[in-house]
mmCIF file as gemmi writes it, N, C-alpha and C atoms, coordinates in Angstrom:
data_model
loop_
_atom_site.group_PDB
_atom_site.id
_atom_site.type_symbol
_atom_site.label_atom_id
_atom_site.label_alt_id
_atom_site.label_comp_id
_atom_site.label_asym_id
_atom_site.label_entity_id
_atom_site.label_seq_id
_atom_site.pdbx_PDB_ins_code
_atom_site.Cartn_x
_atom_site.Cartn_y
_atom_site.Cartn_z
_atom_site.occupancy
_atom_site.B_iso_or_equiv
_atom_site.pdbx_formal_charge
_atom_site.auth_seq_id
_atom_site.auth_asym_id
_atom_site.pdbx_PDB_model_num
ATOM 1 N N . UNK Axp A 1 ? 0.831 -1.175 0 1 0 ? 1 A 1
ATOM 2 C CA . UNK Axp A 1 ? 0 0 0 1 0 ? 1 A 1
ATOM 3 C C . UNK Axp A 1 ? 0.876 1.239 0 1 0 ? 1 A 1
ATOM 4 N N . UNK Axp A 2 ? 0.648 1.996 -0.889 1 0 ? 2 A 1
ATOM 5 C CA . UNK Axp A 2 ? 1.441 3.7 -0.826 1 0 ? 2 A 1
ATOM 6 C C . UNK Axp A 2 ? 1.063 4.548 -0.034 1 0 ? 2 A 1
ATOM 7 N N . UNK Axp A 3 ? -0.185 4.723 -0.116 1 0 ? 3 A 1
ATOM 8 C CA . UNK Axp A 3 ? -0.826 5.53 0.579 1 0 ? 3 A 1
ATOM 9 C C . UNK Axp A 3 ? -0.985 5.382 2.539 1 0 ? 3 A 1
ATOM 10 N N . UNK Axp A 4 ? -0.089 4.325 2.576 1 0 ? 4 A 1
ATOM 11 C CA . UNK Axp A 4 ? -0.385 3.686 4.507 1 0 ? 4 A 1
ATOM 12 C C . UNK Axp A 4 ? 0.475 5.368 4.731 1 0 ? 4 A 1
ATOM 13 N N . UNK Axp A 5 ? -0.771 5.353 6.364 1 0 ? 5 A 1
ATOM 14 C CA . UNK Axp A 5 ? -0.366 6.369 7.5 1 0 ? 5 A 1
ATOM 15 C C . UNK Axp A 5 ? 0.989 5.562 8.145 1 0 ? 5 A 1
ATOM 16 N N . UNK Axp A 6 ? 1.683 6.523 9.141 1 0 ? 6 A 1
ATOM 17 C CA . UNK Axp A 6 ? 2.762 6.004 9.911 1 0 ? 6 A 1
ATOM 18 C C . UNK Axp A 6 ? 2.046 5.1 11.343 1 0 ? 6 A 1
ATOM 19 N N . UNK Axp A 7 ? 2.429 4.378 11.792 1 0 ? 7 A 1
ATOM 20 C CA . UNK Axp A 7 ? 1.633 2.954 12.861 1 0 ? 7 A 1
ATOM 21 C C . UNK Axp A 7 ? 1.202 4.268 13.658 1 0 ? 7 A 1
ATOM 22 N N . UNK Axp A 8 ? 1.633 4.908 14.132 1 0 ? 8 A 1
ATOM 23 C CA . UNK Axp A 8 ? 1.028 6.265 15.35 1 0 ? 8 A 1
ATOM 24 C C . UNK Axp A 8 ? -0.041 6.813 14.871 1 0 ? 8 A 1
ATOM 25 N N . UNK Axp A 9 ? -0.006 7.293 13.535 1 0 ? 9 A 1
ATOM 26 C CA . UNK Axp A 9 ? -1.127 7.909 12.746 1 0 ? 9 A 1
ATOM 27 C C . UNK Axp A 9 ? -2.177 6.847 12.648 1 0 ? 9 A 1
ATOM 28 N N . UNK Axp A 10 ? -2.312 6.164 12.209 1 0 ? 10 A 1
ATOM 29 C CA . UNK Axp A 10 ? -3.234 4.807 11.771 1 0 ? 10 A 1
ATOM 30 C C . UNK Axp A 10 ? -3.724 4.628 13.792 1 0 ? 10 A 1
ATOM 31 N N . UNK Axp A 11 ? -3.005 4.449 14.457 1 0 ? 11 A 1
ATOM 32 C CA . UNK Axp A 11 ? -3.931 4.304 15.56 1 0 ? 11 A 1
ATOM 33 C C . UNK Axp A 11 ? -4.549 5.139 15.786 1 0 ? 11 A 1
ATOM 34 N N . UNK Axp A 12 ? -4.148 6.445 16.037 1 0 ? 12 A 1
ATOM 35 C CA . UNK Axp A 12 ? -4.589 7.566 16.452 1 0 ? 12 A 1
ATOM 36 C C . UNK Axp A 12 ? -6.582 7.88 15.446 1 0 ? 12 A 1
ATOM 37 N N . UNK Axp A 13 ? -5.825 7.497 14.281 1 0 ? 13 A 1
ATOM 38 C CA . UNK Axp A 13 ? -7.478 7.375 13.637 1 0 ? 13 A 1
ATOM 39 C C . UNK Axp A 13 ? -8.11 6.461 14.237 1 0 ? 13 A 1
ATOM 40 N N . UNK Axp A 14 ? -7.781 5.496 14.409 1 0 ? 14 A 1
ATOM 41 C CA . UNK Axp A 14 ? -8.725 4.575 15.231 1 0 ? 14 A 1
ATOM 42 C C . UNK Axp A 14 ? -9.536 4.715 16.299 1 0 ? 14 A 1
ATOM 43 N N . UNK Axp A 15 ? -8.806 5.419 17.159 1 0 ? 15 A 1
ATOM 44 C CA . UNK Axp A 15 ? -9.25 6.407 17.994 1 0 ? 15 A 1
ATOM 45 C C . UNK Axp A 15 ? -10.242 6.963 17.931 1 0 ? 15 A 1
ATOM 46 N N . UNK Axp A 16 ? -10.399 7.639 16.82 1 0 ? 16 A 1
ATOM 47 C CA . UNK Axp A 16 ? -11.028 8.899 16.559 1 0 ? 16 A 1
ATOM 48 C C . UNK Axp A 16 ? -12.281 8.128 16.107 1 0 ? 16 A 1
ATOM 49 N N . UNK Axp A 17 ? -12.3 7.271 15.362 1 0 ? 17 A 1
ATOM 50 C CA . UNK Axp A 17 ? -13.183 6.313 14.636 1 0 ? 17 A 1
ATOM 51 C C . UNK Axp A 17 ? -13.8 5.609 15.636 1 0 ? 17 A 1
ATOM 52 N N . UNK Axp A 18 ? -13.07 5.051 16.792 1 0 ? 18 A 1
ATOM 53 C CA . UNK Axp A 18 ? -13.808 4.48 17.891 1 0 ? 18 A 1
ATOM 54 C C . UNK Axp A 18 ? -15.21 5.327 18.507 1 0 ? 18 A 1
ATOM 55 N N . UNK Axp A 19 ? -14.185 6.595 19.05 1 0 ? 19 A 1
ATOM 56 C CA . UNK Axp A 19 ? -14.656 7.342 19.869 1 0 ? 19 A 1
ATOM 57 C C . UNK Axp A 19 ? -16.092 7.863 18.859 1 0 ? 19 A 1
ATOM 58 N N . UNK Axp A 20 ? -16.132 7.674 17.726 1 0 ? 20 A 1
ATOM 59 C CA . UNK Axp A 20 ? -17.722 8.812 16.73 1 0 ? 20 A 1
ATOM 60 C C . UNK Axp A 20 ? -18.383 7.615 16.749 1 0 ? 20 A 1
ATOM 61 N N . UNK Axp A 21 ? -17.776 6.578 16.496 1 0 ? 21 A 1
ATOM 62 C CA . UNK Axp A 21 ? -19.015 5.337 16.733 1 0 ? 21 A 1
ATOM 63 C C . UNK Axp A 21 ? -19.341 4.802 18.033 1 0 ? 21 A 1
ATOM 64 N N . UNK Axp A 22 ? -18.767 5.021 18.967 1 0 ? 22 A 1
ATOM 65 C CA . UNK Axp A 22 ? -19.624 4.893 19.993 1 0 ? 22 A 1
ATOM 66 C C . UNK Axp A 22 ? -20.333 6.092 20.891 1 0 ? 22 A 1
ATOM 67 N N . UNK Axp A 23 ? -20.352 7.319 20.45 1 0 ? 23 A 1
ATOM 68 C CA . UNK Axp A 23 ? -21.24 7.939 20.576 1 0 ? 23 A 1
ATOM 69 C C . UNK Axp A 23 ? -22.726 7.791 19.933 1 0 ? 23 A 1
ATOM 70 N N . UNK Axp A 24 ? -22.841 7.073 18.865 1 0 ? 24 A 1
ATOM 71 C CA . UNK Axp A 24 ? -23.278 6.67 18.536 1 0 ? 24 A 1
ATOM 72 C C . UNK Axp A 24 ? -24.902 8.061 18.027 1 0 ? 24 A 1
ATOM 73 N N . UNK Axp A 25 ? -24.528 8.756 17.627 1 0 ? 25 A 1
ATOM 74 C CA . UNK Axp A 25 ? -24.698 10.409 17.156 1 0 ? 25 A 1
ATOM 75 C C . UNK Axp A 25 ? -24.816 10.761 15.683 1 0 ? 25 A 1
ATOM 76 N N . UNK Axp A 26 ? -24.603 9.815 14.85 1 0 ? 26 A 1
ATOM 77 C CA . UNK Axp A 26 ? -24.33 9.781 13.517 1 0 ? 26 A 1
ATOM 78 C C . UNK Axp A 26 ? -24.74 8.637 12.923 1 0 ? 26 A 1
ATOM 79 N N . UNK Axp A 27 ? -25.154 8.91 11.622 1 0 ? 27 A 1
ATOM 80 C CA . UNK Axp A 27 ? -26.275 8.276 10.524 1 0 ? 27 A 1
ATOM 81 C C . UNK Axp A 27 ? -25.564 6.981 10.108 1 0 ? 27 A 1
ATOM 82 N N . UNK Axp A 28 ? -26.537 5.949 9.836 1 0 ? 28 A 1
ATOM 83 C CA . UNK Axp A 28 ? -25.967 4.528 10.017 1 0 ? 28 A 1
ATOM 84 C C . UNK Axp A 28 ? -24.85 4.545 8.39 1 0 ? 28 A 1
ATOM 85 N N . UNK Axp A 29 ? -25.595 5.498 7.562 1 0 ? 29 A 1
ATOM 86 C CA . UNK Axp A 29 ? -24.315 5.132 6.449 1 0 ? 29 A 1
ATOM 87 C C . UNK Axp A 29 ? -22.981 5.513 6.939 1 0 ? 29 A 1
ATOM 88 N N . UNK Axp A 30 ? -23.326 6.828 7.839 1 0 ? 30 A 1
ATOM 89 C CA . UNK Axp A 30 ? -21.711 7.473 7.94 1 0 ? 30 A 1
ATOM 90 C C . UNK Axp A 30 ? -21.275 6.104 9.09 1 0 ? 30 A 1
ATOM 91 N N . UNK Axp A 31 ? -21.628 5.671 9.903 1 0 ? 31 A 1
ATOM 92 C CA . UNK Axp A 31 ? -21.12 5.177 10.496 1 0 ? 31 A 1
ATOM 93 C C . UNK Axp A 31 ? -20.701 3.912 10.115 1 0 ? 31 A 1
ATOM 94 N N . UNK Axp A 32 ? -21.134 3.416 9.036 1 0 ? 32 A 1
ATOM 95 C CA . UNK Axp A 32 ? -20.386 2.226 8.105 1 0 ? 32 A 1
ATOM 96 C C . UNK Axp A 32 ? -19.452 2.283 7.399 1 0 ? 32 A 1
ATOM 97 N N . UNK Axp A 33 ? -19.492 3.835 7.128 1 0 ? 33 A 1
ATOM 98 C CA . UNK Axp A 33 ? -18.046 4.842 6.366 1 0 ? 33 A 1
ATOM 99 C C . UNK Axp A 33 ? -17.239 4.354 7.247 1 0 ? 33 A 1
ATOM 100 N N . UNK Axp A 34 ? -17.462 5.244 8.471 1 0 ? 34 A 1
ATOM 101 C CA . UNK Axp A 34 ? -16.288 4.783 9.811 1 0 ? 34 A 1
ATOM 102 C C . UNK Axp A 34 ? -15.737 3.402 9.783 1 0 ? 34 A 1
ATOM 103 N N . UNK Axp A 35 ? -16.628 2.479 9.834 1 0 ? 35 A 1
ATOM 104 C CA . UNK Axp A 35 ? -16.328 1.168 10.251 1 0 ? 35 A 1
ATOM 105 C C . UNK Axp A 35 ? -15.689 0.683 8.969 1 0 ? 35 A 1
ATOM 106 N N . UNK Axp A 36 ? -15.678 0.471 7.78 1 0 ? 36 A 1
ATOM 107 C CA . UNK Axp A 36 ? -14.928 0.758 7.033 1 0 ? 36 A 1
ATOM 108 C C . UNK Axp A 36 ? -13.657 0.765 6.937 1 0 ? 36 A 1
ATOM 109 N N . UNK Axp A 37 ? -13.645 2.373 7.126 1 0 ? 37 A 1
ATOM 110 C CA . UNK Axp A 37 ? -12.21 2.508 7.588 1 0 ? 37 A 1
ATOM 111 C C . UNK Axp A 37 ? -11.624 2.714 8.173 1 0 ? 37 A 1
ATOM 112 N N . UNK Axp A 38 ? -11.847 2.012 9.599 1 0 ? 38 A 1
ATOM 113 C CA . UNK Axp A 38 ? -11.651 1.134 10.628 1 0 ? 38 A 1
ATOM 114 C C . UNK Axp A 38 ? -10.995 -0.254 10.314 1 0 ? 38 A 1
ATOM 115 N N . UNK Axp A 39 ? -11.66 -0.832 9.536 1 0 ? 39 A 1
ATOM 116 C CA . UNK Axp A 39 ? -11.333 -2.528 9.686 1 0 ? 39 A 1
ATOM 117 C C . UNK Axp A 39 ? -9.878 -1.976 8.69 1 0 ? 39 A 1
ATOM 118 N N . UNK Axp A 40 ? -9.426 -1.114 7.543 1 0 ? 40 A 1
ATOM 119 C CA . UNK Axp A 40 ? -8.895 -1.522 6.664 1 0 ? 40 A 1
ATOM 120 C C . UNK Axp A 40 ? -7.717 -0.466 7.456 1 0 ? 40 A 1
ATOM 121 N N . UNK Axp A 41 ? -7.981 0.16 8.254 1 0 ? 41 A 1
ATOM 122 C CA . UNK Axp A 41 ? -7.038 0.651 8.996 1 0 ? 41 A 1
ATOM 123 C C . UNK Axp A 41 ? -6.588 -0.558 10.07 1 0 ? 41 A 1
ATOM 124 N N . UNK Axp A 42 ? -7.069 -1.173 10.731 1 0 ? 42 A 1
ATOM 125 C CA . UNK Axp A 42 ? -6.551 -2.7 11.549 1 0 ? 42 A 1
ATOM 126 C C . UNK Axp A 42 ? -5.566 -3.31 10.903 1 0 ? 42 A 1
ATOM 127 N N . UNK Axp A 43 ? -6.632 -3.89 9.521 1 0 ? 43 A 1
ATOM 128 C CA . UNK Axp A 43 ? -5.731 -4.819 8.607 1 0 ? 43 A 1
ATOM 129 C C . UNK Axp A 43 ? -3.961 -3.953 8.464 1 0 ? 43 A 1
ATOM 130 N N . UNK Axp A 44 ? -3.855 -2.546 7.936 1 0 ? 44 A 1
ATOM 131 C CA . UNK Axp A 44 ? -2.728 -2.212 7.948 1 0 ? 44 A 1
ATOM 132 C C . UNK Axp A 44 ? -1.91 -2.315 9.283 1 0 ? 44 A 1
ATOM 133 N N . UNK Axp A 45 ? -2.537 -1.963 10.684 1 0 ? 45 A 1
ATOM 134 C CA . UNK Axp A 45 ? -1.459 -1.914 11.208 1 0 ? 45 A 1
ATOM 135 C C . UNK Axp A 45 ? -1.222 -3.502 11.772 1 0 ? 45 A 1
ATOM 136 N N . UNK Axp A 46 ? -2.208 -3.987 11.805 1 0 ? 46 A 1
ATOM 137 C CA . UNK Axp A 46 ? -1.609 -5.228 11.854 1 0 ? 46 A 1
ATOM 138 C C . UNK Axp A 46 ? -0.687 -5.416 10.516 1 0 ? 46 A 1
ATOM 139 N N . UNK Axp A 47 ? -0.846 -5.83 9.312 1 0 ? 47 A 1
ATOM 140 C CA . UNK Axp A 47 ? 0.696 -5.814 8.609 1 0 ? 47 A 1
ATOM 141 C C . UNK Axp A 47 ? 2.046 -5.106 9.271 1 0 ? 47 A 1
ATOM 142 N N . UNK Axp A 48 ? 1.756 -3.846 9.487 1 0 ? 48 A 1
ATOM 143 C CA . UNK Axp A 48 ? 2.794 -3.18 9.859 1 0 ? 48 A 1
ATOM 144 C C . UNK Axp A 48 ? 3.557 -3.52 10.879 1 0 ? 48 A 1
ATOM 145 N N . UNK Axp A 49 ? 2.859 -4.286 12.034 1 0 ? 49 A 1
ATOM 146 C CA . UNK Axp A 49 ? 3.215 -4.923 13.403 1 0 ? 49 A 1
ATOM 147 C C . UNK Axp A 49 ? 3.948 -6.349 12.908 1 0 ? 49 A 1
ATOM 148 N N . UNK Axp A 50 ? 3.557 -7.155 11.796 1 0 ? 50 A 1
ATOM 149 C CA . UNK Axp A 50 ? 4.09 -8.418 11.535 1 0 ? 50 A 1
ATOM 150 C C . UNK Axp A 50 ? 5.145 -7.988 10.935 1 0 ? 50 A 1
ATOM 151 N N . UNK Axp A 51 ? 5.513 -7.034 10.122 1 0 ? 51 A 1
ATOM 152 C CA . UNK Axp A 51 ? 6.881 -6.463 9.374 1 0 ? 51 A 1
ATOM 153 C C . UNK Axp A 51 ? 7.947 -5.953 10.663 1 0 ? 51 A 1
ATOM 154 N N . UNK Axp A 52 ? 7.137 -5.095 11.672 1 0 ? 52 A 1
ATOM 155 C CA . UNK Axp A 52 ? 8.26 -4.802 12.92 1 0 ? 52 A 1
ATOM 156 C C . UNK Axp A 52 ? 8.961 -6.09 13.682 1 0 ? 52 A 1
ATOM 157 N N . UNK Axp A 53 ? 7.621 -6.83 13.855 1 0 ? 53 A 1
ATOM 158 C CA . UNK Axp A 53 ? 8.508 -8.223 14.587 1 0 ? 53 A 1
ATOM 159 C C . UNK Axp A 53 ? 9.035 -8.669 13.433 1 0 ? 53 A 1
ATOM 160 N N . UNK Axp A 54 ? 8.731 -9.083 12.098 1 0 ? 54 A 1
ATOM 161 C CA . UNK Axp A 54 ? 9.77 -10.138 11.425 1 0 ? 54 A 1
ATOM 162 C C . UNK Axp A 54 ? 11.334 -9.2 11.122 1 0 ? 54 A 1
ATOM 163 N N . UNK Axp A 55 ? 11.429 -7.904 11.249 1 0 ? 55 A 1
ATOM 164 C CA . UNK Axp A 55 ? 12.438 -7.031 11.208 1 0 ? 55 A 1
ATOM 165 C C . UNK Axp A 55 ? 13.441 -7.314 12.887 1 0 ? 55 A 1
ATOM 166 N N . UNK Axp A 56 ? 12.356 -7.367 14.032 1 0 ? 56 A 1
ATOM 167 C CA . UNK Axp A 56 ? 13.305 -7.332 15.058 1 0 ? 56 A 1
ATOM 168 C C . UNK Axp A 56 ? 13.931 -8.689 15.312 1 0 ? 56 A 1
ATOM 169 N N . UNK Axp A 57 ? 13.056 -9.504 14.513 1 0 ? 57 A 1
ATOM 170 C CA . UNK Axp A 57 ? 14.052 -11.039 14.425 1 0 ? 57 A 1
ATOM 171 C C . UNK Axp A 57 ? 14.845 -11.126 13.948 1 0 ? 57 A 1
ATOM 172 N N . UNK Axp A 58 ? 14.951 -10.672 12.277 1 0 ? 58 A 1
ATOM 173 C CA . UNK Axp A 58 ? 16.362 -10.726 11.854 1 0 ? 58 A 1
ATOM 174 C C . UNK Axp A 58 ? 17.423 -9.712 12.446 1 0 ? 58 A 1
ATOM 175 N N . UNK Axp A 59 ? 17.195 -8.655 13.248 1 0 ? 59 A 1
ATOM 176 C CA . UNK Axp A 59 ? 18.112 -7.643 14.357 1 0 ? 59 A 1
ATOM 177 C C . UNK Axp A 59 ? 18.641 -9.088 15.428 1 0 ? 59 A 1
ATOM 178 N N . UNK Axp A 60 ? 17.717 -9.114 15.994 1 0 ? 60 A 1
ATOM 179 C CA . UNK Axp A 60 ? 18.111 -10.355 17.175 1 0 ? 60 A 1
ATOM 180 C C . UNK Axp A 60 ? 18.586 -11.375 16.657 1 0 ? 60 A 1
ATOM 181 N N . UNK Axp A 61 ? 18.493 -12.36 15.5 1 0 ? 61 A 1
ATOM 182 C CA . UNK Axp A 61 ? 19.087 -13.349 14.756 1 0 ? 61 A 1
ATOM 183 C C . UNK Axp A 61 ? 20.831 -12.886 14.65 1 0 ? 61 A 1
ATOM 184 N N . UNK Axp A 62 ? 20.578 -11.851 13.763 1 0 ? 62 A 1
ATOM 185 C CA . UNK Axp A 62 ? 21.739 -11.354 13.555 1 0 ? 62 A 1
ATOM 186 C C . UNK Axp A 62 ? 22.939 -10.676 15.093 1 0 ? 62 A 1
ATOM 187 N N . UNK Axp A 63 ? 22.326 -10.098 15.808 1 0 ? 63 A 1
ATOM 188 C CA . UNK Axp A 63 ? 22.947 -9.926 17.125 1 0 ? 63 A 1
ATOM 189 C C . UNK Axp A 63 ? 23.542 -11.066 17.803 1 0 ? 63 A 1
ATOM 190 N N . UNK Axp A 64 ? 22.855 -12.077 17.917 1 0 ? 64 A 1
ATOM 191 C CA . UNK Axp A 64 ? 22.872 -13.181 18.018 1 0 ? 64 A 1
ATOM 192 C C . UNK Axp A 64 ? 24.227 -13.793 17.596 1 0 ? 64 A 1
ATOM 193 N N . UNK Axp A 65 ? 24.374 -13.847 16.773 1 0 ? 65 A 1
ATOM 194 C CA . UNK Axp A 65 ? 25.559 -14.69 14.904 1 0 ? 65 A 1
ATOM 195 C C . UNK Axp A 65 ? 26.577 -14.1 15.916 1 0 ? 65 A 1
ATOM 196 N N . UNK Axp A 66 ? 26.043 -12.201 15.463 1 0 ? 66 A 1
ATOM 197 C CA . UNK Axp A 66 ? 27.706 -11.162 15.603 1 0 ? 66 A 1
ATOM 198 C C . UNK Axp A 66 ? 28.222 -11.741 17.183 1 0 ? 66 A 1
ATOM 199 N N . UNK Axp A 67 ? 27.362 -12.313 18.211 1 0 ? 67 A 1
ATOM 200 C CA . UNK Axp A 67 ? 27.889 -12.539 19.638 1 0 ? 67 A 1
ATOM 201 C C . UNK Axp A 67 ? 28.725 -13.933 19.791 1 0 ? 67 A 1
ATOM 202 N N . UNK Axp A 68 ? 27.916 -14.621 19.197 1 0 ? 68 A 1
ATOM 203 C CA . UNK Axp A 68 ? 28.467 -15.842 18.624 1 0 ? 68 A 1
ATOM 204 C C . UNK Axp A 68 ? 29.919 -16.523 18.324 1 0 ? 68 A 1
ATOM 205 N N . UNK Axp A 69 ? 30.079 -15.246 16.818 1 0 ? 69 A 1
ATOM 206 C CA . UNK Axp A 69 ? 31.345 -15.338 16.603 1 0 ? 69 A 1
ATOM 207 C C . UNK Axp A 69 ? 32.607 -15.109 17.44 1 0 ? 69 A 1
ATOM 208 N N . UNK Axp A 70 ? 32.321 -14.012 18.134 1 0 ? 70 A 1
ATOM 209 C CA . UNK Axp A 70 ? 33.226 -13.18 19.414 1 0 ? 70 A 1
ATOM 210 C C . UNK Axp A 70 ? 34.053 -14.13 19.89 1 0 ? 70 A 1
């Protein structure tokens, strides 16, 4: 995706998206808008969370090797 927010940004909407739908104050289309993009905001940061851990494994893999060798 090109267009992904930074993981802080993407929660922070979530937030925001939480907080208008459970006021629950707003018209069932808009609030399917929300939910929407909600779920496809999840789906990203979950990707984004599986790319940080498979990144801090190969850090720790590799830390690992470099201690290894010593």
């Amino acid at each position: 995706m090109s267009n992904e927010m930074p993981f802080k940004q993407s929660m922070q909407r979530l937030e925001e998206i939480v907080s208008l739908l459970e006021k629950n104050e707003i018209e069932l289309e808009t609030a399917i808008q929300y939910f929407e993009e909600g779920l496809k905001l999840v789906n990203q940061c979950d990707q984004q969370l599986k790319n940080f851990e498979e990144k801090v494994t190969v850090l720790m893999d590799t830390y690992q090797k470099d201690n290894t060798n010593e």
